[in-house]
C-alpha positions in Angstrom: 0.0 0.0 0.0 1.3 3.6 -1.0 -0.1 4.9 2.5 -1.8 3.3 5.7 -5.1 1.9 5.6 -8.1 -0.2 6.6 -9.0 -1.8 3.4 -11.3 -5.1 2.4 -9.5 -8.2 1.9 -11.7 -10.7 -0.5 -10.1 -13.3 -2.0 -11.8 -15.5 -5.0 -11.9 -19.1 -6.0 -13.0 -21.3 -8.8 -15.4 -24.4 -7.2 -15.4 -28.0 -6.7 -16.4 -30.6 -5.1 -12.7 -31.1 -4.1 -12.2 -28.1 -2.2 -11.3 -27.7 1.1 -13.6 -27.0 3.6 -11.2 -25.4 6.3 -8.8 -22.9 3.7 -6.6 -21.3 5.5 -5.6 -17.4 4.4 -2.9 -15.8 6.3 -2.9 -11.9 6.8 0.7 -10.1 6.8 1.9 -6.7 7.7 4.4 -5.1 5.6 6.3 -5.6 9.5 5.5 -9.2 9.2 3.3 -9.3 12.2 0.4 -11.9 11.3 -2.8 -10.0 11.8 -5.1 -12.9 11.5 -5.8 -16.7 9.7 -9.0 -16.7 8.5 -10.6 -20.0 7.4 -13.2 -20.3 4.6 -15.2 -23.2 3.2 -14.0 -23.4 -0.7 -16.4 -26.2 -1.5 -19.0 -23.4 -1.6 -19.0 -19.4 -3.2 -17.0 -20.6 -5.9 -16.3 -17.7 -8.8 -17.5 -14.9 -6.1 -15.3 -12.6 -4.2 -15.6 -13.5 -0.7 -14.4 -10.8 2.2 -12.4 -12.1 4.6 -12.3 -8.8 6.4 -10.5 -5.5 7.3 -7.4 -5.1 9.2 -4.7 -1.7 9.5 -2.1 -1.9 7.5 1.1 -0.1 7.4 1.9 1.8 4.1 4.6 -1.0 2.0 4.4 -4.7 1.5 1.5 -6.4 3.2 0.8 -10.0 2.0 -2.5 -12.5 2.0 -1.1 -15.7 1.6 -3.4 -19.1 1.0 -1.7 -21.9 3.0 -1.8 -25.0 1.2 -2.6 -27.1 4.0 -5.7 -29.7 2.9 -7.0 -32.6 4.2 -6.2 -35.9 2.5 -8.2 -35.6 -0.8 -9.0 -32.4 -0.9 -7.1 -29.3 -2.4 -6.9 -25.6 -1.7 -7.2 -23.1 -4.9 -5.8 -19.7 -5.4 -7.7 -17.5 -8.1 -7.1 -13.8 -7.0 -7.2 -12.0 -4.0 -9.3 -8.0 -4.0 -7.8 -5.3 -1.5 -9.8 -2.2 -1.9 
């Protein structure tokens, strides 16, 4: 980000019936503090931007990473993630 901010976080998947229903998204400062692991069910929503939520963030490098941790079987997908 050019400058502090509270922004939306919403990332996007394509669906399946393969998806996992625990996906794990972490959120990163540009200081590398974690500000929070959100969960979401990708078996469902598919194609839709879904909001995780809003957190500060410093001005610089702040990351949303999907953590490709599934269950046997079942796989995680990374489409795009919005931050407006």
């Amino acid at each position: 980000l050019a400058a502090a901010g509270t922004p939306a976080v919403a990332p996007r998947w394509t669906g399946g019936g393969n998806r996992a229903t625990a996906a794990a998204y972490a959120v990163v400062s540009a200081a590398g503090d974690t500000l929070a692991t959100v969960t979401v069910n990708q078996t469902a929503n598919g194609g839709r931007w879904q909001q995780l939520g809003r957190w500060s963030f410093p001005a610089g490098w702040n990351r949303v990473a999907l953590l490709r941790r599934a269950p046997s079987g079942a796989v995680v997908v990374a489409d795009a993630v919005r931050v407006r």
